[in-house]
N, CA, C and O atoms as CSV, one atom per row, in Angstrom:
chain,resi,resn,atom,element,x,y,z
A,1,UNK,N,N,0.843,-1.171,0.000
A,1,UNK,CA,C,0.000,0.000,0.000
A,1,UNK,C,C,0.893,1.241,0.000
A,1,UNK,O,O,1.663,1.391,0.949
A,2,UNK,N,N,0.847,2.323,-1.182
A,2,UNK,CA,C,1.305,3.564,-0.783
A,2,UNK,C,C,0.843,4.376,-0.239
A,2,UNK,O,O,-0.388,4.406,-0.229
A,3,UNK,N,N,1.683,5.538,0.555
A,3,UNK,CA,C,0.850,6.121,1.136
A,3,UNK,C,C,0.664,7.557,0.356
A,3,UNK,O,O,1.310,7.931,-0.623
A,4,UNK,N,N,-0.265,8.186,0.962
A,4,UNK,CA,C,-0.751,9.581,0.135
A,4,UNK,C,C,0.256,10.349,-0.339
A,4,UNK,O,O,0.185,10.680,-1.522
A,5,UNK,N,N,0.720,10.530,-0.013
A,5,UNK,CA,C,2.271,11.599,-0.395
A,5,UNK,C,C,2.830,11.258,-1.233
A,5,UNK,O,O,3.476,12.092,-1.868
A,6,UNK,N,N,2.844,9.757,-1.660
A,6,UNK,CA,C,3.963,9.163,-2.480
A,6,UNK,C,C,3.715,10.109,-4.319
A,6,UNK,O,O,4.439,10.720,-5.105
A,7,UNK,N,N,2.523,9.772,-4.250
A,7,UNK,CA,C,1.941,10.489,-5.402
A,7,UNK,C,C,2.032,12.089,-5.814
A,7,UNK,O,O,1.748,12.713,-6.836
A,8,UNK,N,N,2.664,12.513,-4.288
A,8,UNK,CA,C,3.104,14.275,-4.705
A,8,UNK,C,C,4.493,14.143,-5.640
A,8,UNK,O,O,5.343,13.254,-5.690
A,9,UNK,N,N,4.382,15.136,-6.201
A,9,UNK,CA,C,5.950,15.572,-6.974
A,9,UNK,C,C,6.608,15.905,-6.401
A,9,UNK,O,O,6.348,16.768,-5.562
A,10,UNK,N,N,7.764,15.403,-6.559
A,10,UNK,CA,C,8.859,15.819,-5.817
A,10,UNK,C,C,9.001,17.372,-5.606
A,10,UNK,O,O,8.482,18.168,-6.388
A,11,UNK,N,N,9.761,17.776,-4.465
A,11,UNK,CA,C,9.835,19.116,-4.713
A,11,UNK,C,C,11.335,19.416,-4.977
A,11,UNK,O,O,12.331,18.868,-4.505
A,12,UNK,N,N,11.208,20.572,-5.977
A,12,UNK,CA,C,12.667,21.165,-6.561
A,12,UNK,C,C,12.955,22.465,-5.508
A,12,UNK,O,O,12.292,23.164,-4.741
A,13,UNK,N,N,14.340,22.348,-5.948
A,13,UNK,CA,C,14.989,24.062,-5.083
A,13,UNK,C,C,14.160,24.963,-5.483
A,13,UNK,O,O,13.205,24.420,-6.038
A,14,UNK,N,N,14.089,25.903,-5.464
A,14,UNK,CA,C,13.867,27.324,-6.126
A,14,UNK,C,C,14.989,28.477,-5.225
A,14,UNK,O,O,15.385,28.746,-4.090
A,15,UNK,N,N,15.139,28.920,-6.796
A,15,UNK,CA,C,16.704,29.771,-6.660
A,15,UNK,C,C,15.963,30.692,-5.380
A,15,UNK,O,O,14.744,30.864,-5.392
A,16,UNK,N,N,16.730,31.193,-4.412
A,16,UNK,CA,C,16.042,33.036,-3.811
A,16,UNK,C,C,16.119,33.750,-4.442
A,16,UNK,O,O,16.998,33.694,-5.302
A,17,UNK,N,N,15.010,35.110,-4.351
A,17,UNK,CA,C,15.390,35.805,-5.676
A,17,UNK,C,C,16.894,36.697,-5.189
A,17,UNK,O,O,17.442,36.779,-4.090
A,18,UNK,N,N,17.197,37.209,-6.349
A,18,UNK,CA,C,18.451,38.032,-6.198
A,18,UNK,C,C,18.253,39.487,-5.373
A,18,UNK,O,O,17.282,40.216,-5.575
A,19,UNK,N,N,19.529,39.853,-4.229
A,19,UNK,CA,C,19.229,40.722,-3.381
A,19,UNK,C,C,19.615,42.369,-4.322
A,19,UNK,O,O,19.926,42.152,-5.494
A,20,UNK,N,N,19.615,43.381,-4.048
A,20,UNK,CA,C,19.657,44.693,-4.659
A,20,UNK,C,C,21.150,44.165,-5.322
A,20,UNK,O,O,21.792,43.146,-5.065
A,21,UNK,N,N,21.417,45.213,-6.222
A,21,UNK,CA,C,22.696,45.103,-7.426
A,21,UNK,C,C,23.558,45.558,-6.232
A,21,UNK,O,O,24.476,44.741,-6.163
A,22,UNK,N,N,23.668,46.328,-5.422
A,22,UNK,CA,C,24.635,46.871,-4.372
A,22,UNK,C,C,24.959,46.127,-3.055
A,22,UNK,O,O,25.849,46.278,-2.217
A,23,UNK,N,N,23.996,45.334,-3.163
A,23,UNK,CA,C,24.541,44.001,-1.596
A,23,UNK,C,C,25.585,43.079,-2.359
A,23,UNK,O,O,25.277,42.498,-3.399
A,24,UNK,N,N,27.096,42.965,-1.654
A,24,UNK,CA,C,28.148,42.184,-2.211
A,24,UNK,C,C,27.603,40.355,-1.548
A,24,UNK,O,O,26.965,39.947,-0.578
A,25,UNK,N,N,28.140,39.868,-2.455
A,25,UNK,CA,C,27.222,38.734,-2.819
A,25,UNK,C,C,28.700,37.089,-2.967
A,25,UNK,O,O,29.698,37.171,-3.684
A,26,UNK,N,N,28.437,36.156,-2.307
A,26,UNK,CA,C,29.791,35.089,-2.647
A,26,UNK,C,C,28.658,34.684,-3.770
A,26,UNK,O,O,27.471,34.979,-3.633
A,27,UNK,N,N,29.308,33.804,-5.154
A,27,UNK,CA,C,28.808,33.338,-5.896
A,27,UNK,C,C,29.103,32.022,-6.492
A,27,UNK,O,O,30.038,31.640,-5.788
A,28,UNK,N,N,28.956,31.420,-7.056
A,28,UNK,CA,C,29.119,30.154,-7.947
A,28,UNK,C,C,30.425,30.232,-8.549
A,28,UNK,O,O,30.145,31.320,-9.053
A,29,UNK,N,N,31.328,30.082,-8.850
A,29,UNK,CA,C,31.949,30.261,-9.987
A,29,UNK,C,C,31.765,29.767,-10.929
A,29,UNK,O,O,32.538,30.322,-11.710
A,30,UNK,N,N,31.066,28.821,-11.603
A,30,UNK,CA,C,30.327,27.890,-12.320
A,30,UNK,C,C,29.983,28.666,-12.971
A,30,UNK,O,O,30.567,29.210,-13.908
A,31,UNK,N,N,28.186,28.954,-12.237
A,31,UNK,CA,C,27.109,29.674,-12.723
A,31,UNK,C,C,26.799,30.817,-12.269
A,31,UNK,O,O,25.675,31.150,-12.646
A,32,UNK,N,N,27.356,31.635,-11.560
A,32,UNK,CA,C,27.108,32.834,-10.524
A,32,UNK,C,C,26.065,33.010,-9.974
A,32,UNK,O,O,25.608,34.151,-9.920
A,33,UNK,N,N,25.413,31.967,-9.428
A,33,UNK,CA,C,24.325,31.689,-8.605
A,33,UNK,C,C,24.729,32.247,-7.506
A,33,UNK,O,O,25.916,32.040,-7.255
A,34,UNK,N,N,23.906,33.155,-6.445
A,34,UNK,CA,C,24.758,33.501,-5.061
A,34,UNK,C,C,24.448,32.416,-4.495
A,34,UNK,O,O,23.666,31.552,-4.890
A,35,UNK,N,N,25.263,32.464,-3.253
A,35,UNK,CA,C,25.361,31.716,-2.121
A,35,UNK,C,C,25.856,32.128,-1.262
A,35,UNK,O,O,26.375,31.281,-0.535
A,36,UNK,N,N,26.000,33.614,-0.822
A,36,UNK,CA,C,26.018,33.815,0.508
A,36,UNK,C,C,26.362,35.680,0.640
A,36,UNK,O,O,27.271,36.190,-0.015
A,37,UNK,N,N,25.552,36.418,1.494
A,37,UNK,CA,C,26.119,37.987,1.531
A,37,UNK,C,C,27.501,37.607,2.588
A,37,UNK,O,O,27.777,36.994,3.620
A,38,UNK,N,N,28.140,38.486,1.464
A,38,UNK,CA,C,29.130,38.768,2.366
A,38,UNK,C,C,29.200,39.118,3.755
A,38,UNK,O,O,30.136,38.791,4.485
A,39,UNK,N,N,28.095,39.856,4.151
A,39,UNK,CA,C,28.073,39.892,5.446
A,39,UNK,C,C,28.316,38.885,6.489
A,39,UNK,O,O,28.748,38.998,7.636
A,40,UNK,N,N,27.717,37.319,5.425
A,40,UNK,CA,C,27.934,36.154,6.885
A,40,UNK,C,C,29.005,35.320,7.142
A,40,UNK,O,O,29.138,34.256,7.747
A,41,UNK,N,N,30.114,36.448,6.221
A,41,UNK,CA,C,31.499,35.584,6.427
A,41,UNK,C,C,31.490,35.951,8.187
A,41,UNK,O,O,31.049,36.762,9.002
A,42,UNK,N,N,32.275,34.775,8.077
A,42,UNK,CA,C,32.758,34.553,9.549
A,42,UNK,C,C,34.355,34.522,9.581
A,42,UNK,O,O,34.810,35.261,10.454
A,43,UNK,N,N,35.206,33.909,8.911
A,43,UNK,CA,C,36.635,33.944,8.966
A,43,UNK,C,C,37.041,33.169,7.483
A,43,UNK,O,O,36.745,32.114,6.920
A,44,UNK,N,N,37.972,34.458,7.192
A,44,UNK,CA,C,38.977,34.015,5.870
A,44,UNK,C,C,40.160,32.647,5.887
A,44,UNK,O,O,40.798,32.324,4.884
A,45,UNK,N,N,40.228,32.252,6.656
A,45,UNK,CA,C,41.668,31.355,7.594
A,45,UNK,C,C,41.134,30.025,7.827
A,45,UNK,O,O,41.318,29.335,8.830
A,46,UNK,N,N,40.394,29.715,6.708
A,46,UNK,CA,C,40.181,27.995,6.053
A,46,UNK,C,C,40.882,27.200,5.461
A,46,UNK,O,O,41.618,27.693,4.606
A,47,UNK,N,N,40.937,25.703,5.662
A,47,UNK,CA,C,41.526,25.579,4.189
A,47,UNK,C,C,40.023,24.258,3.897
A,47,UNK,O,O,39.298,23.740,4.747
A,48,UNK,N,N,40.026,24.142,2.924
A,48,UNK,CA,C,39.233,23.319,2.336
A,48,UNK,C,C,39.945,21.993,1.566
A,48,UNK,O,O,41.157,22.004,1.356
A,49,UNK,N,N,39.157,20.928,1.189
A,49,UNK,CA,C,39.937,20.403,0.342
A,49,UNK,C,C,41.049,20.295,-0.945
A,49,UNK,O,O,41.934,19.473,-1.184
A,50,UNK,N,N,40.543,21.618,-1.723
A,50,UNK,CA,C,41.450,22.024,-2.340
A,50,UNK,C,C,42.051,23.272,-2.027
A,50,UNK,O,O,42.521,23.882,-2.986
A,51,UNK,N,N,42.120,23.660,-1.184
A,51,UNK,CA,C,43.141,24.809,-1.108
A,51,UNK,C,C,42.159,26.156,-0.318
A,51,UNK,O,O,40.986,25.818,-0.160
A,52,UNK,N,N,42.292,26.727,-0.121
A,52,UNK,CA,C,41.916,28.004,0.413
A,52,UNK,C,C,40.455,27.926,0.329
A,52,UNK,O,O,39.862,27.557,-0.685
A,53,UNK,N,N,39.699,28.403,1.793
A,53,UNK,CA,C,38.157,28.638,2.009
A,53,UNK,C,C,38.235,29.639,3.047
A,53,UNK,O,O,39.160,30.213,3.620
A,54,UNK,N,N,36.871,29.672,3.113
A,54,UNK,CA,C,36.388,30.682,3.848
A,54,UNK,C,C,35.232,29.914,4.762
A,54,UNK,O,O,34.947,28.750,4.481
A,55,UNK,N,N,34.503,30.666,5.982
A,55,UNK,CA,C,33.482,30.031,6.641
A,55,UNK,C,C,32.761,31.169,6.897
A,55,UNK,O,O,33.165,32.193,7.448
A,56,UNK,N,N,30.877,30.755,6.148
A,56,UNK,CA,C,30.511,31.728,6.088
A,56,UNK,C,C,29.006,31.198,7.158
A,56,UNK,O,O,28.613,30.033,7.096
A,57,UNK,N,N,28.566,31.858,7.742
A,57,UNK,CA,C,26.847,31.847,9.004
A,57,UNK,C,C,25.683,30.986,8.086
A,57,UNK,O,O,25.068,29.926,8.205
A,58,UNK,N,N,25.741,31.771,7.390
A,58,UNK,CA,C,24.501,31.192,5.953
A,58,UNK,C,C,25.056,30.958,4.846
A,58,UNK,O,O,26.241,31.196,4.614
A,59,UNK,N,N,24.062,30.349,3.864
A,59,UNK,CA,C,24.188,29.875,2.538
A,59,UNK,C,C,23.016,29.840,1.893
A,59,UNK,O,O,22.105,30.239,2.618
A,60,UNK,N,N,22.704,29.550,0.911
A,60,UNK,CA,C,21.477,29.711,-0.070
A,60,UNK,C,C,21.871,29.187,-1.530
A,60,UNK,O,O,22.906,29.246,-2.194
A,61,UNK,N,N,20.672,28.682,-1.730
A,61,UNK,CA,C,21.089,27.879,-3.359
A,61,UNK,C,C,21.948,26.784,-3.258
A,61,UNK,O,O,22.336,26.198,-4.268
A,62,UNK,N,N,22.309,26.426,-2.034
A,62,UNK,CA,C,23.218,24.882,-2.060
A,62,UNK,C,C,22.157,23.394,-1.493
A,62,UNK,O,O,20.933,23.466,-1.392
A,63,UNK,N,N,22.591,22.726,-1.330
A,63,UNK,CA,C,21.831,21.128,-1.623
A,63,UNK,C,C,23.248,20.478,-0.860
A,63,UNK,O,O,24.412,20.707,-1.190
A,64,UNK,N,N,22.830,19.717,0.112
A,64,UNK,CA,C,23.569,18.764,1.279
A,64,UNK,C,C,23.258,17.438,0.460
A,64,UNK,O,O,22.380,16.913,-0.224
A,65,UNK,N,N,24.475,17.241,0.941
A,65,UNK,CA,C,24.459,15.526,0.910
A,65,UNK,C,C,24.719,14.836,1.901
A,65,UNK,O,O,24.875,15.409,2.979
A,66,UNK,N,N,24.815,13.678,1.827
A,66,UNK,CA,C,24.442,12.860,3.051
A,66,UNK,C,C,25.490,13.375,4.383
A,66,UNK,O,O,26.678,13.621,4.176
A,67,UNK,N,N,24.985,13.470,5.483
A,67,UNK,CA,C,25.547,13.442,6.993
A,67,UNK,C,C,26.937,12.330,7.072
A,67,UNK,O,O,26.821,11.129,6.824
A,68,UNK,N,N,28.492,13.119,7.540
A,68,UNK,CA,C,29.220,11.767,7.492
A,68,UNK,C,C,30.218,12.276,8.738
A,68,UNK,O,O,30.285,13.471,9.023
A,69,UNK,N,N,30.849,11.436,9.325
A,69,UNK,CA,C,32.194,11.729,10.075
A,69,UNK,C,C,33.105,12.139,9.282
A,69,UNK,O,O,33.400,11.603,8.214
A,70,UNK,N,N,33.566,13.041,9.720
A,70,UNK,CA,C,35.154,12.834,8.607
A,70,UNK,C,C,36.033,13.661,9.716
A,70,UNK,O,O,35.583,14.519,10.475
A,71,UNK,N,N,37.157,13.287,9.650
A,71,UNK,CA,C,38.662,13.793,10.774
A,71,UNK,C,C,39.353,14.941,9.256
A,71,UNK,O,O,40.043,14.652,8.278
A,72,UNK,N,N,38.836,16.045,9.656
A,72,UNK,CA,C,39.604,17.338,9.228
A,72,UNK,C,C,40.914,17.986,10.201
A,72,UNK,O,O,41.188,17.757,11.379
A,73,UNK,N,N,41.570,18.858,9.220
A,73,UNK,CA,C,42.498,19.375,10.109
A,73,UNK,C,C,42.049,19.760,11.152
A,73,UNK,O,O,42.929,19.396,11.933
A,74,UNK,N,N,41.223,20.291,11.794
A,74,UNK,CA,C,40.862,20.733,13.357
A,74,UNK,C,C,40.227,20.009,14.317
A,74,UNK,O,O,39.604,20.490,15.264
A,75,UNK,N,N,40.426,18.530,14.010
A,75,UNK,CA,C,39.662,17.112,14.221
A,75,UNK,C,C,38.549,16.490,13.754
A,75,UNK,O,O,38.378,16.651,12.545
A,76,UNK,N,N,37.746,15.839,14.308
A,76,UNK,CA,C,36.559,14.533,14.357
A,76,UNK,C,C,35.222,15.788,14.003
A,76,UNK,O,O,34.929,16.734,14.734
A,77,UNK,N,N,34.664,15.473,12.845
A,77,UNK,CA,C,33.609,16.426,12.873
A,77,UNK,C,C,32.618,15.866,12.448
A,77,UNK,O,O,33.010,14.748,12.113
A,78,UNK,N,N,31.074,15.988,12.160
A,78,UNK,CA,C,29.854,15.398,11.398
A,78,UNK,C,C,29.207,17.020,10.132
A,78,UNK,O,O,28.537,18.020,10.389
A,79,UNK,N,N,29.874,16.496,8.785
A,79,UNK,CA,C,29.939,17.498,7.611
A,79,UNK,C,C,29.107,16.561,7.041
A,79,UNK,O,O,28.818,15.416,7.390
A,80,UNK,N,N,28.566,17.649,5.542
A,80,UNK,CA,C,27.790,17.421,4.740
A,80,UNK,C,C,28.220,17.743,3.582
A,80,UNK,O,O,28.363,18.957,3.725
A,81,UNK,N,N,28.465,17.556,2.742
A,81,UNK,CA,C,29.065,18.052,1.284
A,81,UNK,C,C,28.305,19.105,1.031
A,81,UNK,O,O,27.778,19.309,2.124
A,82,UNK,N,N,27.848,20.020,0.193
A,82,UNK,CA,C,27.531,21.339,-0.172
A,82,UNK,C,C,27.390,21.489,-1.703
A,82,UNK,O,O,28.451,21.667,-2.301
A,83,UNK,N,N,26.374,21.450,-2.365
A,83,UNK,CA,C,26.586,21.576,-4.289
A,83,UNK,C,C,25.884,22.821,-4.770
A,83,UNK,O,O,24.853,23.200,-4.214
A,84,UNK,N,N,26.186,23.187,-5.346
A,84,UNK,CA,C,25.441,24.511,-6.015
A,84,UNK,C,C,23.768,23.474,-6.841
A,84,UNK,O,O,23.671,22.531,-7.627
A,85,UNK,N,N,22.961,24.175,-6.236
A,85,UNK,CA,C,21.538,24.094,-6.801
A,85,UNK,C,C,21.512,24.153,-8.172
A,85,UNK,O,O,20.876,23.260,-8.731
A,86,UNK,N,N,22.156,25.156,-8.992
A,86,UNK,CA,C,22.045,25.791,-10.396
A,86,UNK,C,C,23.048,24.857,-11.081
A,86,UNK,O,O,22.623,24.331,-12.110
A,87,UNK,N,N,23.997,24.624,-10.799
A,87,UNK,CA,C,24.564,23.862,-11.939
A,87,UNK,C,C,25.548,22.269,-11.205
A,87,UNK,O,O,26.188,21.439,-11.851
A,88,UNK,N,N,25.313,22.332,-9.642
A,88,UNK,CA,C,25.704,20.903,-9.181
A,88,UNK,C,C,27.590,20.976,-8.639
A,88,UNK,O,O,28.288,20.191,-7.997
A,89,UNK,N,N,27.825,22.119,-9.188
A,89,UNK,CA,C,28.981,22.069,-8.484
A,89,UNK,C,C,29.558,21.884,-7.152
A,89,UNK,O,O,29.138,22.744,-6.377
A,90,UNK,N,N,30.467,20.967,-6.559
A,90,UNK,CA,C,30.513,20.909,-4.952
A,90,UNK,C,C,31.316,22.007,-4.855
A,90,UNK,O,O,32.275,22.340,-5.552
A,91,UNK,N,N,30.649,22.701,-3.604
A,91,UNK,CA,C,31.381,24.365,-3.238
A,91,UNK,C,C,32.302,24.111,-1.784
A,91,UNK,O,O,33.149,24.826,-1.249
A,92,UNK,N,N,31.748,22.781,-1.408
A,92,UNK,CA,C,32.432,22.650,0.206
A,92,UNK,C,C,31.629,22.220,0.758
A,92,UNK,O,O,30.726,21.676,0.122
A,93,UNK,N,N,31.571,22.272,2.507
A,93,UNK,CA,C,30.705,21.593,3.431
A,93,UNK,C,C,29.651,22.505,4.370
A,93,UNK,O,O,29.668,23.724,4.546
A,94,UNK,N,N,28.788,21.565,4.878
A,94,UNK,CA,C,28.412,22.021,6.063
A,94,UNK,C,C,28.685,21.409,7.268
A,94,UNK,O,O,28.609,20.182,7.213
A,95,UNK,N,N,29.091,22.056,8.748
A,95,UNK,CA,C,29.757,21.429,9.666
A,95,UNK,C,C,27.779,21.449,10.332
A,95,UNK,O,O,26.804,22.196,10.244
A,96,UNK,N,N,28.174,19.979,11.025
A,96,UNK,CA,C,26.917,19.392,12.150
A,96,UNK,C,C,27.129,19.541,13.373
A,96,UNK,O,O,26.312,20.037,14.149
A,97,UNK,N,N,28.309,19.106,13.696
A,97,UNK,CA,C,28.736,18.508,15.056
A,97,UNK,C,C,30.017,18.600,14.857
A,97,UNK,O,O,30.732,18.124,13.974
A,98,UNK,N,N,30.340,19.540,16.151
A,98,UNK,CA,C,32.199,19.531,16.137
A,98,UNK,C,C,32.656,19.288,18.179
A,98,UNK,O,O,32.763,19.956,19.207
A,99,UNK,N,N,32.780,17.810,17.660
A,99,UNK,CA,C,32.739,16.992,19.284
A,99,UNK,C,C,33.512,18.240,20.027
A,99,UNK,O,O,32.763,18.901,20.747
A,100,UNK,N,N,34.811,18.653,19.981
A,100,UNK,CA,C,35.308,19.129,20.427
A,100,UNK,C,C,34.890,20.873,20.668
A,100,UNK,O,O,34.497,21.577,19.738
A,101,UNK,N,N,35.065,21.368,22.086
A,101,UNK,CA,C,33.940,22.453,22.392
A,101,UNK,C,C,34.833,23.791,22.057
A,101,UNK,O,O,34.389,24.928,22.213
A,102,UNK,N,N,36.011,23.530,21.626
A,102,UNK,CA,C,36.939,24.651,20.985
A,102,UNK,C,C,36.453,24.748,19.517
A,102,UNK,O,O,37.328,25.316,18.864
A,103,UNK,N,N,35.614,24.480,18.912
A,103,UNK,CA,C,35.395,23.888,17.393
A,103,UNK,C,C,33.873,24.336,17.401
A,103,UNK,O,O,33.291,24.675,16.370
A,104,UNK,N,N,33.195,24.305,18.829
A,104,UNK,CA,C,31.669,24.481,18.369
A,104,UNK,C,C,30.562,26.007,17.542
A,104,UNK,O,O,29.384,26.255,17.282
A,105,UNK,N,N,31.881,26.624,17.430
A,105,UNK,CA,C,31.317,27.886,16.898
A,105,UNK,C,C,31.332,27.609,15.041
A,105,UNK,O,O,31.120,28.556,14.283
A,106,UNK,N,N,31.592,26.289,14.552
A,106,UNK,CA,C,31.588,25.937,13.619
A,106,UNK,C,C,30.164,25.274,13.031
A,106,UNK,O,O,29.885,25.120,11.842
A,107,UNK,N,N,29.292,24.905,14.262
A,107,UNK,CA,C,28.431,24.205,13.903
A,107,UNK,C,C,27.003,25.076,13.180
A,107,UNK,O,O,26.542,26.179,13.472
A,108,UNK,N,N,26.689,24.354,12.437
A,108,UNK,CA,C,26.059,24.878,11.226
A,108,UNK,C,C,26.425,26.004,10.236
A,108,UNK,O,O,25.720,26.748,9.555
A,109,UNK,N,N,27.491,25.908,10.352
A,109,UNK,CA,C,27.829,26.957,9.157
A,109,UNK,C,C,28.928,26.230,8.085
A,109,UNK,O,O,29.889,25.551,8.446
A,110,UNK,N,N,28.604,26.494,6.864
A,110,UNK,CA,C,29.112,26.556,5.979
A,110,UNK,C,C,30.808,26.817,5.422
A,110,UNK,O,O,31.377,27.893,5.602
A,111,UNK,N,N,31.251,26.013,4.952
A,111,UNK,CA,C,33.160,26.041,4.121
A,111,UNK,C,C,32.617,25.906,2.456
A,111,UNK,O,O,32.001,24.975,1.937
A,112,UNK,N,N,33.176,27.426,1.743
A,112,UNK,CA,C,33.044,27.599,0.903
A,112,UNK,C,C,34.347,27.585,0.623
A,112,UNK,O,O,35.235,28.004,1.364
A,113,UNK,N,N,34.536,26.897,-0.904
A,113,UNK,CA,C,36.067,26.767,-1.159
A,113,UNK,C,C,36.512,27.702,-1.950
A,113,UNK,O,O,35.593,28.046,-2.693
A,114,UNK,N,N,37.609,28.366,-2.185
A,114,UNK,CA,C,37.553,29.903,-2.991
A,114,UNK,C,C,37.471,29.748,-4.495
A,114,UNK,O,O,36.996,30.596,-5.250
A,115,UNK,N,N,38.026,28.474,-4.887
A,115,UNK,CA,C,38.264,28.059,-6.160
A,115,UNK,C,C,37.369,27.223,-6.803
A,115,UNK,O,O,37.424,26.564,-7.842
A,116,UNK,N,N,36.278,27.453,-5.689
A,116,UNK,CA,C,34.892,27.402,-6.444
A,116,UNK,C,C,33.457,28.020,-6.483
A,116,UNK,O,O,32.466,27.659,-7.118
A,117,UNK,N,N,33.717,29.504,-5.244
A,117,UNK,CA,C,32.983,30.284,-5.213
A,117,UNK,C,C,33.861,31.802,-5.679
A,117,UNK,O,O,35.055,31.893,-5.964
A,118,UNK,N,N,33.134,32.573,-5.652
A,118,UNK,CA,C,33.755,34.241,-6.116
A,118,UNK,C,C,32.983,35.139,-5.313
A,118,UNK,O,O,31.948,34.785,-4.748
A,119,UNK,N,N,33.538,36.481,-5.238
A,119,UNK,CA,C,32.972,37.027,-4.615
A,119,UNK,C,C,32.926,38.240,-5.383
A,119,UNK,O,O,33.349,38.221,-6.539
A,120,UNK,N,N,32.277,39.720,-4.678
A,120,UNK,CA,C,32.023,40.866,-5.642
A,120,UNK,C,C,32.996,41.551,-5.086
A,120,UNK,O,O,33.012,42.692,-5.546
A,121,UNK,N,N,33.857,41.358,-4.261
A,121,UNK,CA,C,34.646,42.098,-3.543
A,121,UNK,C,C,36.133,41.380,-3.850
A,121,UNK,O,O,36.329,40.166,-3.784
A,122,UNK,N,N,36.954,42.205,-4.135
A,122,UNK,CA,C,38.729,42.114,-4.844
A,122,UNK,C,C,39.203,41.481,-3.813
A,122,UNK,O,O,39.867,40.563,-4.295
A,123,UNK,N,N,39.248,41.436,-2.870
A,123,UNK,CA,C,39.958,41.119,-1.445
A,123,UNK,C,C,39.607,39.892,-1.346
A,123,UNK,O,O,40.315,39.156,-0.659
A,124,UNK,N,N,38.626,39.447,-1.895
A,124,UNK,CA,C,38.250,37.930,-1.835
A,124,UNK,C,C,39.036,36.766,-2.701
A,124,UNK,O,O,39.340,35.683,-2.201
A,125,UNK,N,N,39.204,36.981,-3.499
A,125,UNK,CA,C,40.376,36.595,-4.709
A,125,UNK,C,C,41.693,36.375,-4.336
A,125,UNK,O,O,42.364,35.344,-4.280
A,126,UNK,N,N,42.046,38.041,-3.987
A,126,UNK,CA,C,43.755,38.363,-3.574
A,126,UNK,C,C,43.900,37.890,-2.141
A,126,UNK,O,O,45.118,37.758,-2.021
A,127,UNK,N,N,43.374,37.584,-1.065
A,127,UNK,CA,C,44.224,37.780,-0.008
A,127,UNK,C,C,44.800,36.205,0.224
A,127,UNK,O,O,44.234,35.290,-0.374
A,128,UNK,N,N,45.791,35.961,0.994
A,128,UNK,CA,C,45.919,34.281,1.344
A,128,UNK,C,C,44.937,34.299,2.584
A,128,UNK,O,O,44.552,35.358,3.081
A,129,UNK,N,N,44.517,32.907,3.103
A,129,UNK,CA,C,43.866,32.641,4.005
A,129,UNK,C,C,45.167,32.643,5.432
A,129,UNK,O,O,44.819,32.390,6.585
């Protein structure tokens, strides 16, 4: 027997709409889909899997994948992979659980990797982490 729901359509993302031309914006590098105001950076002094990130409060337009352990440089954590909605690109993670209570200001926020997001701001590009 199925049950009632089975028969709904799936539901898709829908992009947010885009904020004023003057709010600086992290983006896709892909597709320049945003994914995050600059405002919710939190710290430049990431590194990500490939090389240089950032950690930002919020995100938008990304899609999680499954819940996993994984031992990062700052130890034992519970992350989620991170893909751009618009064209599927992985941008980085989301942190769940960071056992360790020096680490917990990490939880629920977002590692955007630089060399796969952009930003509207020059300083984002040029600086090292």
């Amino acid at each position: 027997m199925t049950s009632p729901r089975s028969s709904l359509p799936a539901a898709t993302p829908t992009p947010l709409p885009l904020p004023p031309a003057h709010v600086p914006l992290f983006r896709c590098q892909q597709c320049t889909l945003p994914l995050a105001l600059t405002d919710s950076l939190v710290s430049r002094a990431f590194q990500g899997s490939s090389g240089p990130a950032i950690l930002v409060r919020n995100a938008c337009n990304v899609k999680e994948g499954e819940r996993e352990n994984k031992v990062l440089m700052s130890g034992r954590h519970v992350i989620a992979t991170i893909r751009c909605t618009g064209c599927d690109t992985e941008l980085g993670w989301r942190y769940f659980v960071s056992p360790d209570s020096s680490q917990k200001y990490k939880e629920g926020k977002y590692i955007l990797e630089k060399v796969r997001a952009s930003s509207d701001n020059a300083w984002f590009a040029d600086d090292a982490p």
